[in-house]
C-alpha positions in Angstrom: 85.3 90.2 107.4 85.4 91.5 103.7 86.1 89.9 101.1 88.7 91.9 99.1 89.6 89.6 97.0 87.2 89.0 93.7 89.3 86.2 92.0 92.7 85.5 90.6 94.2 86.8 86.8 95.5 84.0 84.6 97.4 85.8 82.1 100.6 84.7 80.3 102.2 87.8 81.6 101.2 86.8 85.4 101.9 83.3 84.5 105.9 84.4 84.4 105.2 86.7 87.3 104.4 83.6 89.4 107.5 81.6 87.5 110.2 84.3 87.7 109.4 86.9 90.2 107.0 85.1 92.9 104.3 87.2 92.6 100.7 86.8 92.2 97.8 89.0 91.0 94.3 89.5 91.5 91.1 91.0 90.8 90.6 93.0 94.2 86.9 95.3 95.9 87.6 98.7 94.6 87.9 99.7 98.3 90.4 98.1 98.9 93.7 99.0 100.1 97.2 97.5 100.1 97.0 96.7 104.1 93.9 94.8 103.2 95.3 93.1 100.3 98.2 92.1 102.5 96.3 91.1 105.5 93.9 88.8 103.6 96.4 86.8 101.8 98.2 86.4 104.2 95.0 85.0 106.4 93.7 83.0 103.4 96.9 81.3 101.6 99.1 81.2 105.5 101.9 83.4 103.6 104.0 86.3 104.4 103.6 88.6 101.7 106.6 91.2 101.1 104.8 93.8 99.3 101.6 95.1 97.2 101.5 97.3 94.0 97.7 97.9 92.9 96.6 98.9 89.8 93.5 100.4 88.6 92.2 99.4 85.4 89.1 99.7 83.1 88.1 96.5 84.3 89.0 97.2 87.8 91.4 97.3 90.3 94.5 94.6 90.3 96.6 93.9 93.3 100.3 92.4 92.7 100.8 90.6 95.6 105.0 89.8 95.8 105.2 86.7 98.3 108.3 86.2 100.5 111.0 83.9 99.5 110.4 81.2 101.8 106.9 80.4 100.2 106.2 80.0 96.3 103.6 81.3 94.0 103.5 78.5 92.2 102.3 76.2 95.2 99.6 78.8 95.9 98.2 79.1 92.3 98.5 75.5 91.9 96.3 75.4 95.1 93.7 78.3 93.9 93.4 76.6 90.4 95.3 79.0 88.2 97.9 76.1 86.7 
């Protein structure tokens, strides 16, 4: 299996996107497609993601990974080491 994902963005604008909106974001293989963005965090974190919106950058490509509401982003970056 691939690894898709590179590592996660700490920003104080995906900071509130983990707060407010449940979402998470990530540095992600260039690639890389939503499917596999979906599949592999849903594999790594035991998650259901709802959706993926990927942006490509100048340093790369960024996945916004929008969990369901049953799970929360902030127990999964708390448990990847983003807090």
């Amino acid at each position: 299996m691939v690894d898709y994902i590179i590592k996660p963005v700490a920003t104080e604008k995906t900071m509130l996107h983990v707060e407010k909106e449940n979402k998470l974001t990530f540095i992600v293989h260039k690639k890389s497609t939503k499917a596999d963005i979906k599949k592999e965090v849903e594999e790594r974190f035991s998650v259901k993601v709802e959706s993926v919106n990927m942006l490509i950058t100048k340093s790369g490509k960024k996945a916004v990974v929008k969990l369901s509401t049953e799970y929360s982003a902030d127990d999964i970056a708390g448990r990847i080491g983003i807090f």
